[in-house]
mmCIF entry with sequence, helices, sheets and N, C-alpha, C, O atoms, coordinates in Angstrom:
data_MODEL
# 
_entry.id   MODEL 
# 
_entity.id                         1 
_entity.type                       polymer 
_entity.pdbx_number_of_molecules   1 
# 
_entity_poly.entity_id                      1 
_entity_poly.type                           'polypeptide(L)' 
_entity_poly.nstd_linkage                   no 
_entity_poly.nstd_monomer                   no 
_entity_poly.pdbx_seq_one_letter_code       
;(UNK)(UNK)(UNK)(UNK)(UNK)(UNK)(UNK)(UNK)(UNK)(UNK)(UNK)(UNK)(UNK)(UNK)(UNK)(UNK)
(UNK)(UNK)(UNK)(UNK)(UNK)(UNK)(UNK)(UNK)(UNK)(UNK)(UNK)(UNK)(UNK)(UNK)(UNK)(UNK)
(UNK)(UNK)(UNK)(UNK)(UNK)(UNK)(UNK)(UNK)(UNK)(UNK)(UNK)(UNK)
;
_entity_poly.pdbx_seq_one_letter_code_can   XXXXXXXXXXXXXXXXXXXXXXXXXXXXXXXXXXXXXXXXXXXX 
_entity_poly.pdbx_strand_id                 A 
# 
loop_
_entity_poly_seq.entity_id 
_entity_poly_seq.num 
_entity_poly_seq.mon_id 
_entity_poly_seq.hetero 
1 1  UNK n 
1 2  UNK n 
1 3  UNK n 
1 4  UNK n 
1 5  UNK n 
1 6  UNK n 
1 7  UNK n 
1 8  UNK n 
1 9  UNK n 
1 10 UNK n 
1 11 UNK n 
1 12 UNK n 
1 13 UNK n 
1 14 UNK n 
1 15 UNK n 
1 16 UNK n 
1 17 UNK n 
1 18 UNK n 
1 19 UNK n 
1 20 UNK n 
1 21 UNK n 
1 22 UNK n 
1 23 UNK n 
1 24 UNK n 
1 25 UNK n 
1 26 UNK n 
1 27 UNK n 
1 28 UNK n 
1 29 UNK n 
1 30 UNK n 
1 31 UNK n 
1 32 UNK n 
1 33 UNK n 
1 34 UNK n 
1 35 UNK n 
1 36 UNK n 
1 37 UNK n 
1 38 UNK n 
1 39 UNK n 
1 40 UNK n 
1 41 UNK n 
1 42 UNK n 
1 43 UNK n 
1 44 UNK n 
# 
_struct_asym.id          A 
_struct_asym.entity_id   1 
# 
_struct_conf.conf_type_id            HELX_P 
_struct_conf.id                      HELX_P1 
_struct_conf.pdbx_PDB_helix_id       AA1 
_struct_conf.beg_label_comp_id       UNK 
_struct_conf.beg_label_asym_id       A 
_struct_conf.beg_label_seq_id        26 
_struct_conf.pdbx_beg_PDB_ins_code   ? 
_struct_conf.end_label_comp_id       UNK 
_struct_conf.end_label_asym_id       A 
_struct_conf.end_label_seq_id        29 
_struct_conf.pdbx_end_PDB_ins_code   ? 
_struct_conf.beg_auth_comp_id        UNK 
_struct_conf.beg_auth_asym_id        A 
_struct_conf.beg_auth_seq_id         26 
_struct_conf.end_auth_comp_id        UNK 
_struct_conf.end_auth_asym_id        A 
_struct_conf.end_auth_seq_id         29 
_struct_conf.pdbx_PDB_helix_class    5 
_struct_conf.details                 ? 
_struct_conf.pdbx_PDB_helix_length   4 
# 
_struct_conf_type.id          HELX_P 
_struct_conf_type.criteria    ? 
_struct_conf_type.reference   ? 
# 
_struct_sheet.id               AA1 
_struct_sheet.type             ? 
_struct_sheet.number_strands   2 
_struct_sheet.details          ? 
# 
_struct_sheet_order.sheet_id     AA1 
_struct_sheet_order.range_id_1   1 
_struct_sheet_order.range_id_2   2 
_struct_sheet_order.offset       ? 
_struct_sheet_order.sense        anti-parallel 
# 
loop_
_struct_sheet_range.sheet_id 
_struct_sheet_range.id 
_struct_sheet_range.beg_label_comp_id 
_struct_sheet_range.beg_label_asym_id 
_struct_sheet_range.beg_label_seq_id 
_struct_sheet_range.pdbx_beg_PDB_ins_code 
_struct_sheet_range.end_label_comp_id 
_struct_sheet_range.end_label_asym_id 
_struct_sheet_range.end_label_seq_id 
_struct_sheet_range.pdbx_end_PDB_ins_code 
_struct_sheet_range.beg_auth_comp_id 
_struct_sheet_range.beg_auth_asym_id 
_struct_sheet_range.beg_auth_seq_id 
_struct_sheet_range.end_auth_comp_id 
_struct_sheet_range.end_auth_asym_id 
_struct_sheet_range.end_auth_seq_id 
AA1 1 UNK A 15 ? UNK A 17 ? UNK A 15 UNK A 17 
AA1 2 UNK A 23 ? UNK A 25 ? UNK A 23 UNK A 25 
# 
loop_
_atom_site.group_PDB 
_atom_site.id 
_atom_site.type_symbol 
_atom_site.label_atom_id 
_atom_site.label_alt_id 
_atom_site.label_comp_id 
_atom_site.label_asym_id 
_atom_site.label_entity_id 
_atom_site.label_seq_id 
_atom_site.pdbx_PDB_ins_code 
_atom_site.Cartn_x 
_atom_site.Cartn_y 
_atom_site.Cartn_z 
_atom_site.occupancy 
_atom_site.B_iso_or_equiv 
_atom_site.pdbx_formal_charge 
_atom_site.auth_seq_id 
_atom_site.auth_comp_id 
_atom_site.auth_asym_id 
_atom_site.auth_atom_id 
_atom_site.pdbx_PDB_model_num 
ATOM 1   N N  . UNK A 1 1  ? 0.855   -1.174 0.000  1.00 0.00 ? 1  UNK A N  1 
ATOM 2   C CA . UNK A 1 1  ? 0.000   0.000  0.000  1.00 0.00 ? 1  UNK A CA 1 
ATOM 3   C C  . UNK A 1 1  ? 0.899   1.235  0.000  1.00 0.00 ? 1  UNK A C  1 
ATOM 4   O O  . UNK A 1 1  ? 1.847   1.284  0.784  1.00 0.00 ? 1  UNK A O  1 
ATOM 5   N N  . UNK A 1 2  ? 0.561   2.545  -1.111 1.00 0.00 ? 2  UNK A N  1 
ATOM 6   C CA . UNK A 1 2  ? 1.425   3.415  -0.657 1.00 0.00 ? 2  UNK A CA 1 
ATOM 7   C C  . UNK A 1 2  ? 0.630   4.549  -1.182 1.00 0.00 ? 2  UNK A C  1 
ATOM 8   O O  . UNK A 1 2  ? 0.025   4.498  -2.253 1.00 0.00 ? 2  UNK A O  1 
ATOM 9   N N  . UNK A 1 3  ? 0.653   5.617  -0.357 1.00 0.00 ? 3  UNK A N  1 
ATOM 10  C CA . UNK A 1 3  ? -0.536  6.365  -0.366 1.00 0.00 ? 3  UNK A CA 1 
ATOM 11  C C  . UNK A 1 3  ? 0.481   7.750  -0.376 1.00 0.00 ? 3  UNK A C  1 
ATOM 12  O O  . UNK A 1 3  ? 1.585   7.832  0.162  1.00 0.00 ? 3  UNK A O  1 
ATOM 13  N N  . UNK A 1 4  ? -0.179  8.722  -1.091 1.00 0.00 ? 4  UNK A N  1 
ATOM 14  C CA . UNK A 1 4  ? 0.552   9.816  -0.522 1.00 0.00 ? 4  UNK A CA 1 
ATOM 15  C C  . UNK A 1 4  ? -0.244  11.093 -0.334 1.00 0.00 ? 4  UNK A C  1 
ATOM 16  O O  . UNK A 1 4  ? -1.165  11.573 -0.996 1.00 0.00 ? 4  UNK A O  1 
ATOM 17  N N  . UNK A 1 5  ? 0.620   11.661 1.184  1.00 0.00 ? 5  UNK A N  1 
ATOM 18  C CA . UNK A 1 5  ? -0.553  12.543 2.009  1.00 0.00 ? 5  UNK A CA 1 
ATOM 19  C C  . UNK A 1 5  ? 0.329   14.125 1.385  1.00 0.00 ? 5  UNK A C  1 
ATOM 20  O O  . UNK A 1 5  ? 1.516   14.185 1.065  1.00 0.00 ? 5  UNK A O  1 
ATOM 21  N N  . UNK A 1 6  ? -0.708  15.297 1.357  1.00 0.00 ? 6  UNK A N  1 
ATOM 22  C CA . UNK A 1 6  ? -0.127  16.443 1.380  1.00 0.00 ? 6  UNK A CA 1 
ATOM 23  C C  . UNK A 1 6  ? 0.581   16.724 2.439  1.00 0.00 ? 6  UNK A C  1 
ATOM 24  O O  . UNK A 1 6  ? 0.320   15.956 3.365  1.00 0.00 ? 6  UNK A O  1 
ATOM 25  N N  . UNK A 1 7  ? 1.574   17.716 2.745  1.00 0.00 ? 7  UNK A N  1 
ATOM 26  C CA . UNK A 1 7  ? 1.542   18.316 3.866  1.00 0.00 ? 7  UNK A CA 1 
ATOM 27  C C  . UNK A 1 7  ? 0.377   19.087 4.441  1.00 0.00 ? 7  UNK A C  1 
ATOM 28  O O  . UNK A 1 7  ? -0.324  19.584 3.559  1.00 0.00 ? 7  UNK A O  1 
ATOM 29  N N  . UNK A 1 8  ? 0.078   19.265 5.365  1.00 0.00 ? 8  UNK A N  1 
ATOM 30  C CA . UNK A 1 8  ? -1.416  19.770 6.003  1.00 0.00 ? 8  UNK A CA 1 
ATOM 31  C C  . UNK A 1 8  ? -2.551  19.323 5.589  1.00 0.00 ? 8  UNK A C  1 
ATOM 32  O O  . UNK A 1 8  ? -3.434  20.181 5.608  1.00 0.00 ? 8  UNK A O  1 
ATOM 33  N N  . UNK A 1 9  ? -2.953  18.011 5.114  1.00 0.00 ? 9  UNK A N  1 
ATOM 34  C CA . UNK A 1 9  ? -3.539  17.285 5.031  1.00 0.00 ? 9  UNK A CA 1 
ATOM 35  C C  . UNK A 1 9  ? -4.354  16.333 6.147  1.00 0.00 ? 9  UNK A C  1 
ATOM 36  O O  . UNK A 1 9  ? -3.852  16.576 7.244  1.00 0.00 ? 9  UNK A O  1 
ATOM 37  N N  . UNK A 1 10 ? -5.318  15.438 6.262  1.00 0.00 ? 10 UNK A N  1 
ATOM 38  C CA . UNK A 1 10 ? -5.490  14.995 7.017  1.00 0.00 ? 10 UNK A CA 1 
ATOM 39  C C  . UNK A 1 10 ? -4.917  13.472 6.709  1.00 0.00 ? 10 UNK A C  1 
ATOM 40  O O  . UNK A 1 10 ? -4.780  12.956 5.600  1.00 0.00 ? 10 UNK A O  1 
ATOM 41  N N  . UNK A 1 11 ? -4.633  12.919 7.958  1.00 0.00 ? 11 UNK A N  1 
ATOM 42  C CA . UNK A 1 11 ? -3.899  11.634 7.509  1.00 0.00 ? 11 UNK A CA 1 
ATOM 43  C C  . UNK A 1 11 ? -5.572  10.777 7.069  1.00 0.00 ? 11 UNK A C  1 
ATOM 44  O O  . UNK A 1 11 ? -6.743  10.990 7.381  1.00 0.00 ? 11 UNK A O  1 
ATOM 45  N N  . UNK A 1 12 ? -4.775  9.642  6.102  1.00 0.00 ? 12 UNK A N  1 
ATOM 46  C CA . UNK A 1 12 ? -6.105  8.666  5.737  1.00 0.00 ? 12 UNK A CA 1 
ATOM 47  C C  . UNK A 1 12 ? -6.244  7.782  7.187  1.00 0.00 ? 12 UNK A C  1 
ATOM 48  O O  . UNK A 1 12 ? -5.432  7.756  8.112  1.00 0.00 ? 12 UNK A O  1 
ATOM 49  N N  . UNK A 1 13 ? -7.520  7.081  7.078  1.00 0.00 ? 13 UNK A N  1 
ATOM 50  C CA . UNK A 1 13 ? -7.471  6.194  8.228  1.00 0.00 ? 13 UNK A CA 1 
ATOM 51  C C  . UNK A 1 13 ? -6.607  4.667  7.897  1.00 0.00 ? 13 UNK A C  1 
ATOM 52  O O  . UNK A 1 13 ? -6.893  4.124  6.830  1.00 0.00 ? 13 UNK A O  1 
ATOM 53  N N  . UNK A 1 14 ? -5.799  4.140  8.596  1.00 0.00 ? 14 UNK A N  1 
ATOM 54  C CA . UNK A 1 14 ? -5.345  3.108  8.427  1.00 0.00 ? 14 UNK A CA 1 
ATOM 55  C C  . UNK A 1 14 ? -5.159  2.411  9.970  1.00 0.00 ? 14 UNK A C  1 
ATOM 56  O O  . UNK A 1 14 ? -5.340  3.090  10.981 1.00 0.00 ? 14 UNK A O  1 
ATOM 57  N N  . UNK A 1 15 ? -4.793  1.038  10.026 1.00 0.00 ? 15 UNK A N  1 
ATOM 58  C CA . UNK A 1 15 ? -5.224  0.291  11.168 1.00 0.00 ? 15 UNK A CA 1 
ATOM 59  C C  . UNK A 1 15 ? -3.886  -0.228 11.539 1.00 0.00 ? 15 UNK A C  1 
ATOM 60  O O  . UNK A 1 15 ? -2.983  -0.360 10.712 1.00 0.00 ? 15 UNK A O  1 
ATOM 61  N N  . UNK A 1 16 ? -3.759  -0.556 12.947 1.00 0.00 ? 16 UNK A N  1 
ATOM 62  C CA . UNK A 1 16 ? -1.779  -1.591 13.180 1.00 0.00 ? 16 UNK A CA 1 
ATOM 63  C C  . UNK A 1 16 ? -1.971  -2.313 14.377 1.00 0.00 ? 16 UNK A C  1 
ATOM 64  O O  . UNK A 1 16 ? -2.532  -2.112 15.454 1.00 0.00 ? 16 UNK A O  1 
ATOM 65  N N  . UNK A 1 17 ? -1.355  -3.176 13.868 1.00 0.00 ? 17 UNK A N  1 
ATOM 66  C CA . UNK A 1 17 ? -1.842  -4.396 14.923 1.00 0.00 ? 17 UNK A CA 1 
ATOM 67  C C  . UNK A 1 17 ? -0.765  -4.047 15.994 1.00 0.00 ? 17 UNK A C  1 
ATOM 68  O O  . UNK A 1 17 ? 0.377   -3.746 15.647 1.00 0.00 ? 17 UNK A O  1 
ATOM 69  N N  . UNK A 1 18 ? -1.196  -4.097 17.479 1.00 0.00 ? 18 UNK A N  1 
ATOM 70  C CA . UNK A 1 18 ? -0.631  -3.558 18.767 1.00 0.00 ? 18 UNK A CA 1 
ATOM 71  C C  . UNK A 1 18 ? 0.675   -4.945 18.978 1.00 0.00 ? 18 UNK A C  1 
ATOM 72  O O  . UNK A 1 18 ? 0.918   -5.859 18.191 1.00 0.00 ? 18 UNK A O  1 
ATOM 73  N N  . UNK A 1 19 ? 1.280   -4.666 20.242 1.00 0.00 ? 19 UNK A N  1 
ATOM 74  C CA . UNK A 1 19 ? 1.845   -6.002 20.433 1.00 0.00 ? 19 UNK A CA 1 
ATOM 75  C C  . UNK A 1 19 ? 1.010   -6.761 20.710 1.00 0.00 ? 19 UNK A C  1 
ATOM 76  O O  . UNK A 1 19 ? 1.218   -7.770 20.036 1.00 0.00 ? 19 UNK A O  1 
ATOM 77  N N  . UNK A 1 20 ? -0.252  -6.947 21.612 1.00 0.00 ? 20 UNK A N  1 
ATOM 78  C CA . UNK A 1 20 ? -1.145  -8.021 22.040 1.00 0.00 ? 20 UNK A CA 1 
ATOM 79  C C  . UNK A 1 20 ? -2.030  -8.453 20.979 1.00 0.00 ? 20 UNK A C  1 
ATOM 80  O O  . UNK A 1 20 ? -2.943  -9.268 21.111 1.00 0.00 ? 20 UNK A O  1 
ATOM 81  N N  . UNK A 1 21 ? -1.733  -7.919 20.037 1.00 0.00 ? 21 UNK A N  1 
ATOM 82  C CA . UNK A 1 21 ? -2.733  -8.562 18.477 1.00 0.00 ? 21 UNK A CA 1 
ATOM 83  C C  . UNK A 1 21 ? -3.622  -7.932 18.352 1.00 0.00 ? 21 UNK A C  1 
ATOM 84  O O  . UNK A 1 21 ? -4.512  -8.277 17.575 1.00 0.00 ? 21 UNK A O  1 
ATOM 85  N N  . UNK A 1 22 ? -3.708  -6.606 19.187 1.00 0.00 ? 22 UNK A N  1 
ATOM 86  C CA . UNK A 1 22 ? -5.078  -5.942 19.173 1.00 0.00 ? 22 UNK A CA 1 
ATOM 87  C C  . UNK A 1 22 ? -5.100  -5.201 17.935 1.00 0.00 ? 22 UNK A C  1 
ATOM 88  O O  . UNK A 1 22 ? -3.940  -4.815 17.796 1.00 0.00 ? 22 UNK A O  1 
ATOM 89  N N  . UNK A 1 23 ? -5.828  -4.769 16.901 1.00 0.00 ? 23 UNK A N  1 
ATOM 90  C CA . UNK A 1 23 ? -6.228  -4.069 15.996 1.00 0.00 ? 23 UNK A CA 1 
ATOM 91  C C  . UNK A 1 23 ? -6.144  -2.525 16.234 1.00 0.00 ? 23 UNK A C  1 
ATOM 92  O O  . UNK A 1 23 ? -7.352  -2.553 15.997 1.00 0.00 ? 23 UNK A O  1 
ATOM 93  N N  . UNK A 1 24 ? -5.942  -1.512 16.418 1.00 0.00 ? 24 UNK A N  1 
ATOM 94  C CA . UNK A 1 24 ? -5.970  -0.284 16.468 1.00 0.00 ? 24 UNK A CA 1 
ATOM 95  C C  . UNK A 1 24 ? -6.038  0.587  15.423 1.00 0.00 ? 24 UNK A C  1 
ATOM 96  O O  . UNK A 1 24 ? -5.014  0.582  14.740 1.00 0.00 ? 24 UNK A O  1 
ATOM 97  N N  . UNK A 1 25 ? -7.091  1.505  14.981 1.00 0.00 ? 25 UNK A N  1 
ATOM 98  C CA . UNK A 1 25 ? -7.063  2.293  14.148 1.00 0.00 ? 25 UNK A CA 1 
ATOM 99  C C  . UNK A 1 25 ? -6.913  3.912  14.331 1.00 0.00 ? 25 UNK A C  1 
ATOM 100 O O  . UNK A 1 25 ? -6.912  4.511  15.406 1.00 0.00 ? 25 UNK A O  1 
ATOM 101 N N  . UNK A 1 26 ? -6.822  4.327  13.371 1.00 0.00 ? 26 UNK A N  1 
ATOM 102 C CA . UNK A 1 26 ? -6.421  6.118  13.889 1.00 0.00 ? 26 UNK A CA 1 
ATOM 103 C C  . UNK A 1 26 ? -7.668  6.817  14.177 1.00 0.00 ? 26 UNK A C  1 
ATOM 104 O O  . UNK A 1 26 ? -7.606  7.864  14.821 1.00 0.00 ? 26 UNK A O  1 
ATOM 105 N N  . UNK A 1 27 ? -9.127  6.232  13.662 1.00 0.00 ? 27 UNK A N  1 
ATOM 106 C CA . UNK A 1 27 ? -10.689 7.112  13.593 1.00 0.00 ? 27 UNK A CA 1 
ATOM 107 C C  . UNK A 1 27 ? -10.725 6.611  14.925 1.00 0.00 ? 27 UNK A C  1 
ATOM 108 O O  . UNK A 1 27 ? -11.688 7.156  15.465 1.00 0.00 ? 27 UNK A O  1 
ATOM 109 N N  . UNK A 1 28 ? -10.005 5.639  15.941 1.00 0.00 ? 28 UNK A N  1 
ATOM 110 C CA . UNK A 1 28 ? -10.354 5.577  17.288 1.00 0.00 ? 28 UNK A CA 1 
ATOM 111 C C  . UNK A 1 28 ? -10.006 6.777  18.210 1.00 0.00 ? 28 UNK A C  1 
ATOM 112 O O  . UNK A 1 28 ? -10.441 7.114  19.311 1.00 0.00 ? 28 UNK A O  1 
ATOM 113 N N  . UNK A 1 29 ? -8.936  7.379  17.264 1.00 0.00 ? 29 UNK A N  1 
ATOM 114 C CA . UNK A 1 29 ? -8.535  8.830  18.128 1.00 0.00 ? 29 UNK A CA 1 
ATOM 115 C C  . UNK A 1 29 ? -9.118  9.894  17.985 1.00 0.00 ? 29 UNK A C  1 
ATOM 116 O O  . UNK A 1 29 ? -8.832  10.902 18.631 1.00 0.00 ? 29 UNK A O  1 
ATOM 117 N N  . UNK A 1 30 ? -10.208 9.816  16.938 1.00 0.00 ? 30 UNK A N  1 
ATOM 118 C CA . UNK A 1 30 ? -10.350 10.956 16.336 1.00 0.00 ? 30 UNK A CA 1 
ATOM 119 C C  . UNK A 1 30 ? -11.204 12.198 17.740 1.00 0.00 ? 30 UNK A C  1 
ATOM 120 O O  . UNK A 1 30 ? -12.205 11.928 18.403 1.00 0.00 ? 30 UNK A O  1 
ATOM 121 N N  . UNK A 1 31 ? -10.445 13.389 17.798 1.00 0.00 ? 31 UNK A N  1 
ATOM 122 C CA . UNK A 1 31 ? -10.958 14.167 18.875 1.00 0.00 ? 31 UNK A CA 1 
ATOM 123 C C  . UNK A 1 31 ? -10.276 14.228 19.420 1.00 0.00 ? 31 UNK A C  1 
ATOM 124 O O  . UNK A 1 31 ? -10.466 15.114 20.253 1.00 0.00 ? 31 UNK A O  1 
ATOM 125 N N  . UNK A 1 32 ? -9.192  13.642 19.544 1.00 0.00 ? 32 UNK A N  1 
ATOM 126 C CA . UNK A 1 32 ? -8.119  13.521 20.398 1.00 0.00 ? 32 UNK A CA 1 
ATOM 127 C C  . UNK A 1 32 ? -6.646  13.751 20.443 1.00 0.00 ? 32 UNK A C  1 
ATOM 128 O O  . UNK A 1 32 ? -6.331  14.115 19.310 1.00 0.00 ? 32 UNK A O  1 
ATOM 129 N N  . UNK A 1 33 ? -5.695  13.717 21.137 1.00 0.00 ? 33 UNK A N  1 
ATOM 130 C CA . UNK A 1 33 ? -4.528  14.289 21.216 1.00 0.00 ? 33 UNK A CA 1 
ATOM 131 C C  . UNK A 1 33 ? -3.827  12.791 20.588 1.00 0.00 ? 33 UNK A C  1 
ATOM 132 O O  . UNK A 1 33 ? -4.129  11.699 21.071 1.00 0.00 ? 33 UNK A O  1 
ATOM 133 N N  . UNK A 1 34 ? -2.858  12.949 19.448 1.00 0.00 ? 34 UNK A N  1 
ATOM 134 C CA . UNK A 1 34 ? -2.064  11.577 19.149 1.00 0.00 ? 34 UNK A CA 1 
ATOM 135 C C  . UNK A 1 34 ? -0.839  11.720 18.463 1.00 0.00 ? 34 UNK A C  1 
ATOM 136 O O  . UNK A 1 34 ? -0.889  12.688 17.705 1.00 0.00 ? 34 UNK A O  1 
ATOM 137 N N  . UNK A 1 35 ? -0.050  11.286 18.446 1.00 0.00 ? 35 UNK A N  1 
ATOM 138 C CA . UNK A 1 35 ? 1.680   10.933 17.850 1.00 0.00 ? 35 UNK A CA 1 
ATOM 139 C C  . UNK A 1 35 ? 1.658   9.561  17.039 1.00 0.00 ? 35 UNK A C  1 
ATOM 140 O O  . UNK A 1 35 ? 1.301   8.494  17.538 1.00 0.00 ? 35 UNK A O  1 
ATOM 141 N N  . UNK A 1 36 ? 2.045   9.710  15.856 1.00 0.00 ? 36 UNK A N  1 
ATOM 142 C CA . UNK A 1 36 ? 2.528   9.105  15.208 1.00 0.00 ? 36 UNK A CA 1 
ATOM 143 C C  . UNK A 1 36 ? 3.949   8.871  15.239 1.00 0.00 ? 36 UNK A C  1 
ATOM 144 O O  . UNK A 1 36 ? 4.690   9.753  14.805 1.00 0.00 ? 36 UNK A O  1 
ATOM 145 N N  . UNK A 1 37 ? 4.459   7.726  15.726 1.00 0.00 ? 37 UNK A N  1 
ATOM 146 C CA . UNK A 1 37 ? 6.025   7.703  15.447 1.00 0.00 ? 37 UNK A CA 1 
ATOM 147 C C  . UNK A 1 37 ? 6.886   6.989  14.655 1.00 0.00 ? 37 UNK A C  1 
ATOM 148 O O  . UNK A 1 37 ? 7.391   5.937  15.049 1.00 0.00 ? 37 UNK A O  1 
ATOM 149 N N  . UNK A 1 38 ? 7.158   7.584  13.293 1.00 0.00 ? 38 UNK A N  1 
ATOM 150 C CA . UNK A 1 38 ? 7.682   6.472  12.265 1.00 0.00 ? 38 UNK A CA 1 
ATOM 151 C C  . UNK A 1 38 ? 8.968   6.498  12.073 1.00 0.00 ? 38 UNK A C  1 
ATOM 152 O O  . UNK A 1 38 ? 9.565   7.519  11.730 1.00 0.00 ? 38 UNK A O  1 
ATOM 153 N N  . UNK A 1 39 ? 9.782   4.842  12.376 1.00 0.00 ? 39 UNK A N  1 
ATOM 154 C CA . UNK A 1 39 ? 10.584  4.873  12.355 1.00 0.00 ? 39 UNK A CA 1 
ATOM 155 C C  . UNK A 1 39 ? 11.153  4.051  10.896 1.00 0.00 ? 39 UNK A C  1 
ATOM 156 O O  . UNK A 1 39 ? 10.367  3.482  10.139 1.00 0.00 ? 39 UNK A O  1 
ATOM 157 N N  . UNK A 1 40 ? 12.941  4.113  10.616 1.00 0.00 ? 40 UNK A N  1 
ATOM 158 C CA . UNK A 1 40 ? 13.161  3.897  9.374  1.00 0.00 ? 40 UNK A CA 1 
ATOM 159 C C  . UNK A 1 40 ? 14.647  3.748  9.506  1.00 0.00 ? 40 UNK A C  1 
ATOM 160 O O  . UNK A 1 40 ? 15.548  4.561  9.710  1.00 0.00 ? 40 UNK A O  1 
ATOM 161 N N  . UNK A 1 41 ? 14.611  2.242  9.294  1.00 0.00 ? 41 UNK A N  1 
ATOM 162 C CA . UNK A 1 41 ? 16.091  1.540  9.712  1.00 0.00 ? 41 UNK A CA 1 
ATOM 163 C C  . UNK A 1 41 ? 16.615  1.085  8.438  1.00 0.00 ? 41 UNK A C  1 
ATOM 164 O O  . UNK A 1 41 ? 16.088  0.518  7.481  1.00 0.00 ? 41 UNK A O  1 
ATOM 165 N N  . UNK A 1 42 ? 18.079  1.582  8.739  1.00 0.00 ? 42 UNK A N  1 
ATOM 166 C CA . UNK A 1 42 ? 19.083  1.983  7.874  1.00 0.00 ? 42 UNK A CA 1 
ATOM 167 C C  . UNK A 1 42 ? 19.310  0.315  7.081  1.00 0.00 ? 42 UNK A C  1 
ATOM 168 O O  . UNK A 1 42 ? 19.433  -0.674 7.804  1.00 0.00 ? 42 UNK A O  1 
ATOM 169 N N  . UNK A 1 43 ? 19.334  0.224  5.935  1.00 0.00 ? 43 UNK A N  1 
ATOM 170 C CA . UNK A 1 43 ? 19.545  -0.776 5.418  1.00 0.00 ? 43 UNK A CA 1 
ATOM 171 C C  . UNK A 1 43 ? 21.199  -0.532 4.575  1.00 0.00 ? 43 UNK A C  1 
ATOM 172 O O  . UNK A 1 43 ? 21.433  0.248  3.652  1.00 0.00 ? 43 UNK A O  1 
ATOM 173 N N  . UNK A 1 44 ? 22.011  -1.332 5.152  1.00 0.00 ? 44 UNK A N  1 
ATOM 174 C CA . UNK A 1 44 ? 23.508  -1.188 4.593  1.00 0.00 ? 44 UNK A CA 1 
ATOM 175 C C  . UNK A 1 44 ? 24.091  -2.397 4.083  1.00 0.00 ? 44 UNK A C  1 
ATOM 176 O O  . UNK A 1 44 ? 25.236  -2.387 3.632  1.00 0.00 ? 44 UNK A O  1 
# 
């Protein structure tokens, strides 16, 4: 999947499975205070 967002855009909704297998989506936050933290490991 590869989607691409504007800057100042709203992010699309997409879903990530937690460590406990739980399902989590982003419209569960919606109203709310949230961080996205994407990380991106160096392939050498």
């Amino acid at each position: 999947m590869n989607i691409e967002v504007e800057v100042g855009s709203p992010a699309p909704d997409f879903k990530l499975t937690a460590n406990d297998g739980q399902q989590i989506g982003l419209t569960e936050y919606q109203g709310k205070s949230r961080v996205v933290l994407f990380f991106v490991r160096e392939y050498n």
